[in-house]
Backbone as XML, in Angstrom:
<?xml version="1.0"?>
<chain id="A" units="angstrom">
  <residue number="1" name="UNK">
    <atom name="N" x="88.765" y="-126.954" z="-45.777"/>
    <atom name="CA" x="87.665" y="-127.355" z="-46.630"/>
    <atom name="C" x="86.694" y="-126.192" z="-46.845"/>
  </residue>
  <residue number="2" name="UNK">
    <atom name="N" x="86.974" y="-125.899" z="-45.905"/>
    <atom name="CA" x="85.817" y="-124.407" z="-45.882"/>
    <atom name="C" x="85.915" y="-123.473" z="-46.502"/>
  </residue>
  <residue number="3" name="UNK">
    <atom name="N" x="87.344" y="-122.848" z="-46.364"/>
    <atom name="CA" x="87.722" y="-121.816" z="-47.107"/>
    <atom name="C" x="88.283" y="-121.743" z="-48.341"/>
  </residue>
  <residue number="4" name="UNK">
    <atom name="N" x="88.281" y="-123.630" z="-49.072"/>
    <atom name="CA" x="88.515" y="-123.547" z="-50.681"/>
    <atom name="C" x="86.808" y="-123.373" z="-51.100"/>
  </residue>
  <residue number="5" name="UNK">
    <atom name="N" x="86.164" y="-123.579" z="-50.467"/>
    <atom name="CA" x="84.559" y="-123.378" z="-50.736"/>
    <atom name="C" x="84.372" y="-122.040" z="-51.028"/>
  </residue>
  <residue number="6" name="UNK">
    <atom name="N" x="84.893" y="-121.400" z="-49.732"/>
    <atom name="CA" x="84.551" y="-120.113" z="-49.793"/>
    <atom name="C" x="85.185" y="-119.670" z="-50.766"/>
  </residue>
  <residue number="7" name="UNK">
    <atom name="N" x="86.781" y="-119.312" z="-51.268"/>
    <atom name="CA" x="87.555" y="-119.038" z="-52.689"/>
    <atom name="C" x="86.873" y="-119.291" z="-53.635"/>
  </residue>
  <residue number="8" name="UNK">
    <atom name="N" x="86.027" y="-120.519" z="-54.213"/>
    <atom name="CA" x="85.817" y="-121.011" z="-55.095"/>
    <atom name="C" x="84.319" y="-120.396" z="-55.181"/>
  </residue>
  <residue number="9" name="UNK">
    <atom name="N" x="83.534" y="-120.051" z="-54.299"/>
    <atom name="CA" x="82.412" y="-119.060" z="-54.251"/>
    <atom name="C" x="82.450" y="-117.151" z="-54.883"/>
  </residue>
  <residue number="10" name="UNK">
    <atom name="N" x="83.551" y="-117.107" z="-54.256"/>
    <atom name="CA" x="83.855" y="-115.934" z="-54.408"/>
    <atom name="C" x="84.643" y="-115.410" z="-56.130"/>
  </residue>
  <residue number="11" name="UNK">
    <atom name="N" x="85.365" y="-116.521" z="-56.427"/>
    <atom name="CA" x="85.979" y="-116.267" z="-57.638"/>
    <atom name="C" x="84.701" y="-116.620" z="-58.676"/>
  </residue>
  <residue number="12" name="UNK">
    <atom name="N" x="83.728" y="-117.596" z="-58.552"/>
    <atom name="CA" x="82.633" y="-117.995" z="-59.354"/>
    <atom name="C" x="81.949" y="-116.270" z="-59.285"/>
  </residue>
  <residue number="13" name="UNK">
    <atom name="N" x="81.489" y="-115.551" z="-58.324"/>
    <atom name="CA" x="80.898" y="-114.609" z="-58.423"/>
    <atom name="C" x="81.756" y="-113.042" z="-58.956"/>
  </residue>
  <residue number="14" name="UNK">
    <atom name="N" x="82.772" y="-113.161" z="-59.078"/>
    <atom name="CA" x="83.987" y="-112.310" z="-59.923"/>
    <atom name="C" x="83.297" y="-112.471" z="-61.082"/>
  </residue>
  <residue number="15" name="UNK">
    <atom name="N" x="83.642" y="-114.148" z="-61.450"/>
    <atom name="CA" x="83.502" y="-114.286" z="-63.104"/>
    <atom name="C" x="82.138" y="-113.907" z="-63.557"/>
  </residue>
  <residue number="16" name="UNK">
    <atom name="N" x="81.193" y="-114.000" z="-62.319"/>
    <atom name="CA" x="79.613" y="-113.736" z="-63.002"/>
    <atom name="C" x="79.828" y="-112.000" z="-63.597"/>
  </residue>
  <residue number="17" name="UNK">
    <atom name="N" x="80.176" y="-111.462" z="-61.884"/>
    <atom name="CA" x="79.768" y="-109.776" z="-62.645"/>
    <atom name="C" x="81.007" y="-109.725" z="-63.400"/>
  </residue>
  <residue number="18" name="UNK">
    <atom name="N" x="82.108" y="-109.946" z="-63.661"/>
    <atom name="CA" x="82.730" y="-109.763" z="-65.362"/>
    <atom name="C" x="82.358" y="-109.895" z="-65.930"/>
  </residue>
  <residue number="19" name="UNK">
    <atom name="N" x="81.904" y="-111.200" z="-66.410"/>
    <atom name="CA" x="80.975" y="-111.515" z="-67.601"/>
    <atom name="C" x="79.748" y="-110.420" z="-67.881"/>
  </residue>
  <residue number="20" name="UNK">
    <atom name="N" x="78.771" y="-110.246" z="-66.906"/>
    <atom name="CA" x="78.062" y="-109.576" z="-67.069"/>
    <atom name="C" x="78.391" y="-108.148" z="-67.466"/>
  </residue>
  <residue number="21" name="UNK">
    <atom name="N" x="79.325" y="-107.393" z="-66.897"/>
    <atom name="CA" x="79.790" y="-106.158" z="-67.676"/>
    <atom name="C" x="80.429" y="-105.963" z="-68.945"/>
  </residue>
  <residue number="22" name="UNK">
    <atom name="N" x="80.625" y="-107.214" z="-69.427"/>
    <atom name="CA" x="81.270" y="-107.603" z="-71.081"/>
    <atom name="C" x="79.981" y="-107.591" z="-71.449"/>
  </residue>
  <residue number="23" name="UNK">
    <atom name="N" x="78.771" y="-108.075" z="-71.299"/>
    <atom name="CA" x="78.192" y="-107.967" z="-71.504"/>
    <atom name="C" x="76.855" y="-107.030" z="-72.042"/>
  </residue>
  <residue number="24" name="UNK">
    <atom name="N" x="77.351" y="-106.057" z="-71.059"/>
    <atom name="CA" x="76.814" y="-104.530" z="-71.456"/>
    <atom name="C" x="78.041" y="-103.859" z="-72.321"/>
  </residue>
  <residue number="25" name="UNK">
    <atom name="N" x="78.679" y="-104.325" z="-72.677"/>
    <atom name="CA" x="79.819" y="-103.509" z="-73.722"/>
    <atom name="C" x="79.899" y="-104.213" z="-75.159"/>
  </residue>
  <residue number="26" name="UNK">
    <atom name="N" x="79.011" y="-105.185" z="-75.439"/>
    <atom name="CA" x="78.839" y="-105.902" z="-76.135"/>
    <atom name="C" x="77.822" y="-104.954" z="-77.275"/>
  </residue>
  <residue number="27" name="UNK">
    <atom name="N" x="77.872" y="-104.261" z="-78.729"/>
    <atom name="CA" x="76.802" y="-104.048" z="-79.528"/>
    <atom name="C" x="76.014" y="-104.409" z="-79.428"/>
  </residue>
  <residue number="28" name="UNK">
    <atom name="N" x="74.815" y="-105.094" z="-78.856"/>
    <atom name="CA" x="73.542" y="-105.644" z="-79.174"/>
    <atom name="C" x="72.516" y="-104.616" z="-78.726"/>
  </residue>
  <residue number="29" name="UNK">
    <atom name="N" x="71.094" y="-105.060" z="-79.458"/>
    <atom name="CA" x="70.124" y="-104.057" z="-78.957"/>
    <atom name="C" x="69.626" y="-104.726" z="-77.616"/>
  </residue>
  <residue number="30" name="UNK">
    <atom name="N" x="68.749" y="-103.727" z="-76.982"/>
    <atom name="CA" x="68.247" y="-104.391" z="-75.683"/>
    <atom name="C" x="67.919" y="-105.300" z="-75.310"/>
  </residue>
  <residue number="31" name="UNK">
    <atom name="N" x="66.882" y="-105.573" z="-75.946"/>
    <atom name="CA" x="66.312" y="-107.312" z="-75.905"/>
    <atom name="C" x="67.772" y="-108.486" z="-75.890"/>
  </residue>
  <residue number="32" name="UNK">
    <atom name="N" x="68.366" y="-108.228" z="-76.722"/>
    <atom name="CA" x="69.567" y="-109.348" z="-76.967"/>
    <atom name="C" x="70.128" y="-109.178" z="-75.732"/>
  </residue>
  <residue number="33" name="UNK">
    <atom name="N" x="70.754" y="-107.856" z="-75.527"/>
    <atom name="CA" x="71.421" y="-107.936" z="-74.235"/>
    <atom name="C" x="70.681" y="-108.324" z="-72.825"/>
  </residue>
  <residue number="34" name="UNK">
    <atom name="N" x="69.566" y="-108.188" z="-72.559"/>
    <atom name="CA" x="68.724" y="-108.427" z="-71.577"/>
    <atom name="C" x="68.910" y="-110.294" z="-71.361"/>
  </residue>
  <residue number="35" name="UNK">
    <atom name="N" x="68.271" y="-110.505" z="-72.762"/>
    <atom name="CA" x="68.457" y="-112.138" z="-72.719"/>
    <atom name="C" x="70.173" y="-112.872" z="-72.534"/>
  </residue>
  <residue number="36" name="UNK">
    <atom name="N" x="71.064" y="-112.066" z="-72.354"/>
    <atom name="CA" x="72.435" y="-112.751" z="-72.302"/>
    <atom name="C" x="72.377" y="-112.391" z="-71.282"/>
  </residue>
  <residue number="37" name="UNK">
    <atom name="N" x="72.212" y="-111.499" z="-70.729"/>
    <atom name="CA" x="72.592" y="-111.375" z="-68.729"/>
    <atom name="C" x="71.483" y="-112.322" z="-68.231"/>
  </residue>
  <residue number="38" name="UNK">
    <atom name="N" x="70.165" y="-112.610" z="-68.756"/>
    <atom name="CA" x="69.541" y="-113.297" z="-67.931"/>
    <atom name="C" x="70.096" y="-115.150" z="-67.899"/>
  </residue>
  <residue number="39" name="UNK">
    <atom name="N" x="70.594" y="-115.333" z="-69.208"/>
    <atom name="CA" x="71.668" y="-116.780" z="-69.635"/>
    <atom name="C" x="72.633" y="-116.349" z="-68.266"/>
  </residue>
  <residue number="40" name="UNK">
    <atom name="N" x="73.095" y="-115.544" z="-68.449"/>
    <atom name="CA" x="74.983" y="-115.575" z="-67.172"/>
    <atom name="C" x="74.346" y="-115.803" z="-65.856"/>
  </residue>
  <residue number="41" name="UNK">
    <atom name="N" x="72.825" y="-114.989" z="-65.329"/>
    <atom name="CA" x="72.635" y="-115.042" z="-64.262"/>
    <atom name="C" x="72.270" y="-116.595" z="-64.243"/>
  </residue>
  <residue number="42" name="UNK">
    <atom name="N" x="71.483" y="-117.307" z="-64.782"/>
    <atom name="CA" x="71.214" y="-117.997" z="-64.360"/>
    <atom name="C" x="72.090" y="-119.254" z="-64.496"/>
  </residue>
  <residue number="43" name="UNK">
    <atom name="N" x="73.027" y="-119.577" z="-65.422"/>
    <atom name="CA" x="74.420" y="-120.260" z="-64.861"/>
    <atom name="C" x="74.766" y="-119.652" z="-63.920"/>
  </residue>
  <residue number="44" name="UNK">
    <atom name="N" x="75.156" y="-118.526" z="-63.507"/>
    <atom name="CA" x="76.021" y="-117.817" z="-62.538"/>
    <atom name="C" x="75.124" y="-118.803" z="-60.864"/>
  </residue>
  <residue number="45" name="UNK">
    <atom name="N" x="74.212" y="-118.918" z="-61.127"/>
    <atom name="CA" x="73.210" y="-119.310" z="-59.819"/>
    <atom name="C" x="73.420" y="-120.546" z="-59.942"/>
  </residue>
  <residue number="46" name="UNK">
    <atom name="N" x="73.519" y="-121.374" z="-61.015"/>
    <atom name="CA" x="73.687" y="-123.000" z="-61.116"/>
    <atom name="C" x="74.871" y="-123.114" z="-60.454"/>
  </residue>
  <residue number="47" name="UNK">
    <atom name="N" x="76.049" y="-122.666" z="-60.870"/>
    <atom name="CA" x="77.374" y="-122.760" z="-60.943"/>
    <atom name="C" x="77.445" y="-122.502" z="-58.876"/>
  </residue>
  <residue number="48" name="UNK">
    <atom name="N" x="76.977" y="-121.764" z="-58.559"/>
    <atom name="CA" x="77.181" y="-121.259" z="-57.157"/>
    <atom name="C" x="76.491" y="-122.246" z="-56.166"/>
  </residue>
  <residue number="49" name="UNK">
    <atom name="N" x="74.811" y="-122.920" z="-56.714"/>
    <atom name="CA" x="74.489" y="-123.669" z="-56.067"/>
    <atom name="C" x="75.485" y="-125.108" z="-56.425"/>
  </residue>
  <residue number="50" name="UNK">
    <atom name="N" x="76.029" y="-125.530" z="-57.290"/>
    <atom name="CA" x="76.902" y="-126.619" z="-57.164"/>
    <atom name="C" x="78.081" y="-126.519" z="-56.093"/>
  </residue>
  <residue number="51" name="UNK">
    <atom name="N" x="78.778" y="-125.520" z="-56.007"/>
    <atom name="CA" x="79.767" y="-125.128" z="-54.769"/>
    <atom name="C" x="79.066" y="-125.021" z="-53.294"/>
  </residue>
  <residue number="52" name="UNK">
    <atom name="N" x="77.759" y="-124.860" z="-53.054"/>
    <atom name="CA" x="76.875" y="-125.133" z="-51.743"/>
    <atom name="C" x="76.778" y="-126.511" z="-51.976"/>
  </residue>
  <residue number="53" name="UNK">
    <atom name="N" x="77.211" y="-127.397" z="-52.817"/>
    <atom name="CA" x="76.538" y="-128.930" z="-53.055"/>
    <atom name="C" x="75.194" y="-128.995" z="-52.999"/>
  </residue>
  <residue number="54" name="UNK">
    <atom name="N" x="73.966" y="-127.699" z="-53.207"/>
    <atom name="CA" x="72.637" y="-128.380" z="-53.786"/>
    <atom name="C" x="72.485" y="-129.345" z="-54.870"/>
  </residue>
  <residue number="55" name="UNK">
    <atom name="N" x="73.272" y="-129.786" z="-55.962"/>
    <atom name="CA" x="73.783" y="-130.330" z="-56.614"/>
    <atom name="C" x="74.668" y="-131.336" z="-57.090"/>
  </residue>
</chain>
């Protein structure tokens, strides 16, 4: 039980910093890009506290 938690923690935080480095490879000017990493982080934190079950 523990260690599909832990897998499922660990692959959630893969997909965050991927996403996030597509993200900087993405054309946009700063501002745009600033506001899409701050969108991923903060799913990325939802998504992680649901696998702790705060949620």
């Amino acid at each position: 039980m523990a260690s599909s938690a832990l897998i499922g923690i660990l692959i959630t935080f893969l997909v965050i910093i991927l996403v996030l480095y597509l993200v900087q490879r993405l054309p946009l000017d700063a501002r745009m890009r600033q506001i899409a990493q701050i969108i991923v982080i903060i799913i990325g934190i939802v998504s992680l506290l649901k696998y702790l079950a705060v949620f």
